[in-house]
N, C-alpha and C positions, 0 to 999 in steps of 0.2 A: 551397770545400772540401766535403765530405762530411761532415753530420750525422746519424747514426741512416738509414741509405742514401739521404740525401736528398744534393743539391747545392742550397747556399744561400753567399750572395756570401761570402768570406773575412772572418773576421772578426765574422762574426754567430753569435750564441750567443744561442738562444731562451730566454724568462724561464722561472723556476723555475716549479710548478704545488706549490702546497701540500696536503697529505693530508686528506683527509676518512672519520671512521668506517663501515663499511657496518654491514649491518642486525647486528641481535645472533641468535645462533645459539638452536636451541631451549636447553630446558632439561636437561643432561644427569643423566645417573643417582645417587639419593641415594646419601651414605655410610653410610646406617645404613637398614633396615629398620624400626625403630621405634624410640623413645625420645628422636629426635631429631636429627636429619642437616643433611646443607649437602647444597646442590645448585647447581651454577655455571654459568656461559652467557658465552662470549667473543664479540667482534667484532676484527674488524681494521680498520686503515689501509691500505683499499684501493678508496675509490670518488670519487675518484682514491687512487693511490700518491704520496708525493710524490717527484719526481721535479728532478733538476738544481739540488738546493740547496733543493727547498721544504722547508716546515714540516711537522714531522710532528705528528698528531694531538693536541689533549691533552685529558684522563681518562681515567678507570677502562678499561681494555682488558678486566678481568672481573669480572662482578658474583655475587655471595651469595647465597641464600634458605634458609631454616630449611626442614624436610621430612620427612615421616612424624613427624610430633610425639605421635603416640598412644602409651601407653604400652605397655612390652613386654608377651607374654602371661605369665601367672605361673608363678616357676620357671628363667625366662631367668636367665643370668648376666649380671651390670652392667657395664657397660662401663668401668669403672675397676677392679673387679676383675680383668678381664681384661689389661689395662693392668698391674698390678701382677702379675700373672703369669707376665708376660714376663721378670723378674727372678730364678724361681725356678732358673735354670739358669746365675745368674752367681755365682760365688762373692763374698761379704762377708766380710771379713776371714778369710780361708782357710773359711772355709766354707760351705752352704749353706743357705737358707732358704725357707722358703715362704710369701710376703710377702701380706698384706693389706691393703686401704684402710683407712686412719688416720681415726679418726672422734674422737677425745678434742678436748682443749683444747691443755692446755699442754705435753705429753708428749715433745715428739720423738718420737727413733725406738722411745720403748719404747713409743710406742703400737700397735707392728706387734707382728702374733702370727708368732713366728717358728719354728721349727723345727732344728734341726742337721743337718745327715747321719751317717749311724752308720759305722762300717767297714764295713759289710754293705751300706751304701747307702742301710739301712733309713734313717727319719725319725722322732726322740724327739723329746718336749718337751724345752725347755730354757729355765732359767730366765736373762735376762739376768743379764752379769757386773757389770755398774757398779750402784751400791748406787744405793738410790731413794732420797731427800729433798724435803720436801714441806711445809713446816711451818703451809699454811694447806688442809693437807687437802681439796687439790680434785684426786686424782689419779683419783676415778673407785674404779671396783672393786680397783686395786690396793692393797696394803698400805700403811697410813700408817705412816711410820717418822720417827725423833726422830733427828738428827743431832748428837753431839759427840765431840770427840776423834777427828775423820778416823776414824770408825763411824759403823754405826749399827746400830741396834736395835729388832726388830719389834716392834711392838704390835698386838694383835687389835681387833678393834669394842668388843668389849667394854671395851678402855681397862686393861686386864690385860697390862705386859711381860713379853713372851713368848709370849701368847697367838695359837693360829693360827686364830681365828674371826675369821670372814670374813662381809662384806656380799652376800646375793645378788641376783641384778640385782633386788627389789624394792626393796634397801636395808633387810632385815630380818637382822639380826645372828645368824648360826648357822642363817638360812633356808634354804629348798629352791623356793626359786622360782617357787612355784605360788597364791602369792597377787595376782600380776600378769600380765598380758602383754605382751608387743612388738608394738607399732604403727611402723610402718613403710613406705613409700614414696618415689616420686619425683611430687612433682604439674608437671607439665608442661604442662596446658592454656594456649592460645591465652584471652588476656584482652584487653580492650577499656582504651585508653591512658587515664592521667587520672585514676584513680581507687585505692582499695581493693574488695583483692580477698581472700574468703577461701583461706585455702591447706589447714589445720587445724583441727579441736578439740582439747585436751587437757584430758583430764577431769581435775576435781579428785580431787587425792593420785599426778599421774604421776610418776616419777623417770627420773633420767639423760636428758634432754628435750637433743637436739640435732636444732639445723634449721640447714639450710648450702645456701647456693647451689651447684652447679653448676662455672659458670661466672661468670665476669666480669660484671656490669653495668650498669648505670646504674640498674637498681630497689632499692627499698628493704624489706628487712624489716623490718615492726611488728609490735607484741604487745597487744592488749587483753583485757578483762576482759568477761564475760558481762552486765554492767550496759552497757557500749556505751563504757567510757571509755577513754583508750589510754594505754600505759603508755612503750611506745617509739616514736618518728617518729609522733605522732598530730600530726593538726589542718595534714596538708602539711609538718611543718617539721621538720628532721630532726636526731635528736640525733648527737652526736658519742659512739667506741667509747668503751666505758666498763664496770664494775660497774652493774646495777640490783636494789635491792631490792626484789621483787616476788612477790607470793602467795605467803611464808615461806620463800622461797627466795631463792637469786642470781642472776641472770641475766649472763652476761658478753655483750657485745657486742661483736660485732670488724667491723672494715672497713677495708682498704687498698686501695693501686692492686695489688698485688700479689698479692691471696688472694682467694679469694671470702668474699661477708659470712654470718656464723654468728651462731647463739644457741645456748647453749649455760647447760643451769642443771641439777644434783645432784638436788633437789628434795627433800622432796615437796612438790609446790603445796597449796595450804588452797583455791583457787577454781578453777572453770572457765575456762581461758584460750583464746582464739584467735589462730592466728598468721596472720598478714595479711600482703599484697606491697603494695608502692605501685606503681602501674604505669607506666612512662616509657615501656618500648618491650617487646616480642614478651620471655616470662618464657623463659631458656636453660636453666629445670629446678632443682628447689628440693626437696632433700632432706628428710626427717623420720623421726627414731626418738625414740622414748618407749615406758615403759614404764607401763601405766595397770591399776591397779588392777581386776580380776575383780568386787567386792562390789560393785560401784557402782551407784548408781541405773539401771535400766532404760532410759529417756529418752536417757542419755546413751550409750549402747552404738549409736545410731545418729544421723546427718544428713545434710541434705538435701547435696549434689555438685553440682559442671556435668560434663556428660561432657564429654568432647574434641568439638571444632568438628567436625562437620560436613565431610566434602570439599567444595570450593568448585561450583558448579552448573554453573558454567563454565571453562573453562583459561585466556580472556582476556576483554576488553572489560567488566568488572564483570558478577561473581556474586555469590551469597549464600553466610553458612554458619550452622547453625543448631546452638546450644545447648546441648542439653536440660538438665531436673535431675530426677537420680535419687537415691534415698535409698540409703543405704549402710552396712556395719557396719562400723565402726570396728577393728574387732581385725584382721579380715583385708580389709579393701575390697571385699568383695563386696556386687554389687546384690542389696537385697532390694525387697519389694513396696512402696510409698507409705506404707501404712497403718503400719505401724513407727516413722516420723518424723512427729515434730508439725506439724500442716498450718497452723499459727501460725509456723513459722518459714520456710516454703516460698518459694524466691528464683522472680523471672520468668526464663522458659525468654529466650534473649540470641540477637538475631539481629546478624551484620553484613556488610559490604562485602569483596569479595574480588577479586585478579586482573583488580585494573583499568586493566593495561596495555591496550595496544590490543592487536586480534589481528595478527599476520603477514598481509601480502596474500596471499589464497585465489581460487581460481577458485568463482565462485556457478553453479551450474550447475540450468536450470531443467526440467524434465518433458519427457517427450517429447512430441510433436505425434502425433495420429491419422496413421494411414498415408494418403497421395495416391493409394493403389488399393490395390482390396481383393485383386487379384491383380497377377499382371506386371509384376512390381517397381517396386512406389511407392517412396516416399523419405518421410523424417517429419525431423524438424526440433527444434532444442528453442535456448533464448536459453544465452552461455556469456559470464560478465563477470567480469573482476578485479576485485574489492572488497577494502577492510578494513574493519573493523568498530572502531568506537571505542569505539563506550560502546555500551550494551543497545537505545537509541533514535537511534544515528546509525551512518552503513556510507557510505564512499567508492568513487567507482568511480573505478578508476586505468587509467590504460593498461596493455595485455599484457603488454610486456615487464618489468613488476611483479613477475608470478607467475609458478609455475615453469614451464617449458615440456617436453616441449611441451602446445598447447593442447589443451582434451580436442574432440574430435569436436561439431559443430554439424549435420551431418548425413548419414543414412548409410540406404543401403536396406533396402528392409520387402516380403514381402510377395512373396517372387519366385515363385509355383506358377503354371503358366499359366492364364490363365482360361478358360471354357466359352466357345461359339458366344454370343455378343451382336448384339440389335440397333442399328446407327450410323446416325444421321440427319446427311444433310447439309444446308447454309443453307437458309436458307427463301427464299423466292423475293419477288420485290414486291408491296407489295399491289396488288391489282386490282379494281375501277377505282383509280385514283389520289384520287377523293375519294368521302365516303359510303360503306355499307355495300359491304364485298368481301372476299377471301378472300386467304390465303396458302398458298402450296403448296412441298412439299419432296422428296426422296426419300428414303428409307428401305431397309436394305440389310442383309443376313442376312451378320454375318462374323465368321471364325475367331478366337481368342480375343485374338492378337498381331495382329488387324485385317488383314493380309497379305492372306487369299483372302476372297473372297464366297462366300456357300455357298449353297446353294437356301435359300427361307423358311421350308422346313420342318422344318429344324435348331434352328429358333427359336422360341423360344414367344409362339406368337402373342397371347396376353396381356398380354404385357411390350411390343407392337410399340409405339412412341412413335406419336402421330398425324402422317396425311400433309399435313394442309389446317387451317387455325383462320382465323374470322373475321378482320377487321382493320377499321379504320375512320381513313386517313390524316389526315383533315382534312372541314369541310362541305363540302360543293359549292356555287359559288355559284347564288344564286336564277336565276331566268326572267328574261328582261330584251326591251326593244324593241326590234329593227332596223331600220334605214331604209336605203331605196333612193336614187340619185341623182336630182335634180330630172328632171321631162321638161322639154319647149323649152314656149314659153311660148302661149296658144295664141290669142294676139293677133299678127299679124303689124306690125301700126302701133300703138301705144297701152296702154290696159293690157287683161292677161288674166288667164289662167290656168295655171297648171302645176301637177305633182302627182308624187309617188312614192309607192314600196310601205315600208308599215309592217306588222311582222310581229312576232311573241310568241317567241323561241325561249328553248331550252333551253341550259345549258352544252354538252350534248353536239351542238347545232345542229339539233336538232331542235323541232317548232312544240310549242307548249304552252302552255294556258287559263291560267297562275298568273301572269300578266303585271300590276300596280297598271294599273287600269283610268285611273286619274286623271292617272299618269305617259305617256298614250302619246299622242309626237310627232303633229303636225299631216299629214295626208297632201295635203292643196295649198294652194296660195297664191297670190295676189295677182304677177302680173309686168308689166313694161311695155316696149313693143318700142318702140323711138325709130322715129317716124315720118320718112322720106325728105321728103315735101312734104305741104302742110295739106290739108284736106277741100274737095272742088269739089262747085258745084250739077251739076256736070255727070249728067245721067242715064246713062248709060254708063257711069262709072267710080262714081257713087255706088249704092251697094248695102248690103244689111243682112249682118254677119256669119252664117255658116251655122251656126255652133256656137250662137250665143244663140238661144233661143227666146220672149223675151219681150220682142222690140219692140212689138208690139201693146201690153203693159201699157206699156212705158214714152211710149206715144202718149196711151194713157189716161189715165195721172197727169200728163200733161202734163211729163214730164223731158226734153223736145226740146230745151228750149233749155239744158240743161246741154252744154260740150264733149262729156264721156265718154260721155252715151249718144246723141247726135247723131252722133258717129263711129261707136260699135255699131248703130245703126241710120238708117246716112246716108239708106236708102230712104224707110223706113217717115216717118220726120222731113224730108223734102224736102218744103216749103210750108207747113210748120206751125211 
C-alpha cells in the first residue's frame, strides 16, 4: 500500500518520530518603555515535528525577562494610575468616578478619591455615604469618629466633639502643610542576590511612611535604625505580619500570597530609619511615600544612591553592567554634586555579570584580501565561518547550514580598469653550460594591457623592462681526470716484451688539460709475454738478437747470458758464452 506516496509492503507502518524544541527566537519588543517591562522569546516543536504518534515536546514553549528597568522620566503618569483610569468611564453604583490608586492601610474603598458626575456632567467632590468607624484611630488623614447607637459623631484633632480640625499631611492639628514635604518614589534598581540592599532613608520626625511592593515576590522588606541594628526581617530571618513598635510609632507589616508586602506606620519617628529589600531574585519595584519634616538637620536632606545598572556590554555570551553611586536630595531625587553627601558613608560603585546566554549562530566574517591585480580585473578573497560564541573566551565553529543563508560572498572581483602597455617575460631558458658558471636566457615582449597584442618596445618603458639573461650556476663540473688508450701487441714475438698505450689529461668537456693529480696517472707500458712455438737453437741462422733491444752488448758484459730471458733477447750476441 501507499505511505506518504511511497509503496511499502502491506501492513507496514513506520515508527512514530518524537518532537524536539528548535532554536529560541530573538527577543521581542518591551511592554513598557521604562519603569519596568517583560519581554518574551518563543520556540517551537519543530526540529523534528513529531510525527505518527510521537511525543511531543516538554517545557517552557515561552520564556520571560524583566526590560527597561530604569526609572520613568519625571512627571510620567504611573502605571497603576493609568490602570485605575480605565474605570473612570464605568459607572459604580449609578454613578461616576474618578478613581485613584489606594495607598492607605485598612480602608477599603474609602481609600479611593472619588468624584460624582453632576447633571451637567460636570465633576464635584463628594463626600462618601457610609459613616467611617475607626476606633483605634489608624485611618490616616480621614476623620476619627466614635461609633454608638448605629451613628456616629465627628470629632476634630483637637479631641473637641464636633470640632472640624483637621490633621494636615504633617500631622499638625489646624496646619497648612508647610512644615513637611513629600518624599516619594518607585526604587526599581537591578541588585545583586543574597544580601541587603538599601532602598530608603527616612529622616527622623517623618509621618504617614508607606512602602509597598509592586508586585508579587519572593523579597523581603526590612526596617533598621541608623546605629546598624534591624528592627524587621534582620539577621536573614524573617518575621511574620504583624504590629511593630518602632521609633514612637507603629509600624504594621503585611504579607500574603495574595497582596504585595507593605509597611506602613502614622508616625512621627523620634530616629533616622532605613528601609532595606532582602534580596532573593531581580526587585519587581518597591514603592515609598513619606512625609519628612523641612527643619531637619542638613546632613540628612541628602544620600549617597546606586543609579540604575548599566546597559549590559553585550546582547549574549556574558557582559558586564556597571553601578555607579550618586548622591541625591531626598525631597525630590535629584542628582546633586558628591560634595553634599558625607564621603564617610559612600557605598562601592557594583559591577556584575550579564547575558550570559550563548549568542545565536552568526556568520564570522573576516577582511577582505588585497586585490590579485592592480588592473584587469583581479579578484580578492576574504575567510567566511559559522560560529557561536559561548562565553567572552570560547566561539564554536559549526557547519553552514547553522546560520542563516544565504551565505555572505567569499569572493568577488576588484579592480576591472584596463591596464596600460606592460612588459611580459616569458621562461627562462636552461642553464648553459650544464655545469659551472653560465647564463640564462629568456624573451621579453612589449604588450597590450589585457596581454592580447605585442606592441613595438617603445610603448614600454624601457625602465621597467625585466632582464633578458642572469648568471646561473647548475652544479660543479667535475675535475680533469686520466684517459687511457688500448694496449698495443706486445713487442716480443716469443717470450716476454713490451707493449704500451696512450695516457692523456682531459677535461669534462674532452678536451686536454695540465690539472690532471700528477701521482694518480696510469702506467703507459708494461711487461707481456708471447708463448714461444719451439725453444731457443744454437743454430746461427735462426739465432739472432732482438732488433728493438739495444743492450745485448751490456747484457754480454754483466755477464746475464746464462739467464733464459736475456739469452733469448740476445740469442746472437750469447751464442758461445
Amino acid at each position: 500500500w501507499c505511505y506518504k506516496r511511497e509503496c511499502v509492503p502491506f501492513g507496514t507502518r513506520p515508527e512514530g518520530v518524537d518532537g524536539a524544541w528548535g532554536s529560541w527566537s530573538s527577543w521581542g519588543e518591551c511592554s513598557r518603555t521604562c519603569g519596568g517591562g517583560v519581554s518574551s522569546s518563543v520556540r517551537h516543536c519543530d526540529s523534528p515535528r513529531p510525527t505518527i504518534g510521537g511525543k511531543y515536546c516538554l517545557g517552557e514553549r515561552k520564556r520571560y525577562r524583566s526590560c527597561n528597568t530604569d526609572d520613568c522620566p519625571p512627571g510620567s503618569q504611573d502605571f497603576r494610575e493609568l490602570q485605575c483610569a480605565e474605570f473612570d468611564s464605568v459607572p459604580f453604583r449609578g454613578k461616576y468616578y474618578t478613581w485613584k490608586t489606594y495607598r492607605g492601610g485598612e480602608l477599603g474603598l474609602l481609600g479611593l478619591s472619588s468624584s460624582a458626575a453632576s447633571g451637567q456632567g460636570g465633576r464635584n467632590a463628594e463626600t462618601p455615604s457610609k459613616d467611617v468607624c475607626d476606633t483605634e484611630g489608624t485611618a490616616g488623614s480621614l476623620p476619627v469618629a466614635h461609633c454608638c447607637c448605629s451613628s456616629s459623631q465627628h470629632v476634630g484633632c483637637d479631641r473637641v466633639l464636633g470640632s472640624d480640625s483637621k490633621e494636615d499631611k504633617c500631622r499638625v492639628c489646624g496646619g497648612d502643610g508647610s512644615s513637611c514635604e513629600t518624599i516619594e518614589g518607585v526604587f526599581n534598581h537591578s541588585l545583586p542576590e543574597g544580601g541587603y540592599e538599601e532602598v530608603i532613608q527616612i529622616p527622623k520626625g517623618s509621618v504617614h511612611i508607606d512602602i509597598r511592593e509592586l508586585n508579587l515576590s519572593v523579597n523581603y522588606l526590612a526596617l533598621r535604625g541608623d546605629s546598624g541594628e534591624y528592627f524587621i526581617n534582620g539577621k536573614l530571618s524573617i518575621d511574620p505580619p504583624r504590629r511593630f513598635d518602632i521609633a514612637g510609632t507603629t509600624f504594621h507589616y503585611r504579607r500574603s500570597p495574595e497582596e504585595p508586602e507593605s509597611l506602613e506606620a502614622l508616625g512621627p519617628t523620634n530616629i533616622t530609619l532605613f528601609v532595606m529589600v532582602l534580596v532573593r531574585t531581580e526587585p519587581q519595584g518597591i514603592r515609598y511615600k513619606f512625609n519628612a519634616p523641612v527643619g531637619r538637620d542638613g546632613s540628612s536632606l541628602y544620600s549617597w544612591h546606586y543609579t540604575p545598572w548599566t546597559k549590559c556590554s553585550v546582547l549574549c555570551a556574558g557582559g558586564s553592567q556597571i553601578q555607579s553611586v550618586v548622591c541625591r536630595k531626598l525631597s525630590d531625587g535629584s542628582t546633586v554634586p558628591n560634595h553634599f553627601c558625607s564621603a564617610d558613608t559612600k557605598v562601592p560603585e557594583r559591577q556584575r555579570s550579564c547575558n550570559t546566554e550563548p549568542c545565536p549562530p552568526a556568520w564570522a566574517i573576516g577582511n577582505w584580501s588585497e586585490c590579485s591585480r592592480s588592473c584587469n580585473e583581479g579578484v580578492r578573497t576574504r575567510s567566511v565561518f559559522c560560529k557561536r560564541k559561548i562565553s567572552a573566551s570560547e566561539e564554536k565553529t559549526l557547519d553552514d547550514a547553522s546560520c542563516s543563508q544565504p551565505r555572505p560572498k567569499m569572493l568577488e572581483p576588484c579592480n576591472n580598469q584596463t591596464c596600460p602597455p606592460e612588459w611580459v617575460a616569458l621562461d627562462w631558458s636552461e642553464c648553459t653550460p650544464s655545469c659551472g658558471p653560465g647564463f640564462r636566457h629568456r624573451i621579453v615582449l612589449c604588450k597590450s594591457g589585457d596581454h592580447s597584442v605585442t606592441l613595438p618596445t617603445s610603448q614600454c618603458h624601457e625602465a621597467t623592462k625585466p632582464p633578458t639573461s642572469m648568471r646561473c650556476n647548475l652544479r660543479r663540473c667535475p675535475p680533469p681526470r686520466w684517459v687511457t688508450g688500448e694496449w698495443g701487441e706486445c713487442s716480443a714475438q716469443c717470450g716476454l716484451g713490451q707493449q704500451r698505450r696512450s695516457v692523456q689529461c682531459l677535461a669534462h668537456t674532452g678536451q686536454p688539460s695540465m690539472e690532471c693529480v700528477e701521482a694518480l696517472q696510469p702506467p703507459g707500458m708494461q711487461q707481456c709475454e708471447t708463448k714461444c712455438e719451439s725453444g731457443p737453437t744454437d743454430n746461427p741462422e735462426e739465432c739472432k738478437d732482438v732488433n728493438k733491444v739495444a743492450y745485448c752488448p751490456l747484457v754480454l758484459k754483466f755477464k746475464f747470458c746464462s739467464r733464459t730471458y736475456f739469452r733469448q733477447m740476445c740469442c746472437k750476441t750469447c751464442q758461445g758464452h
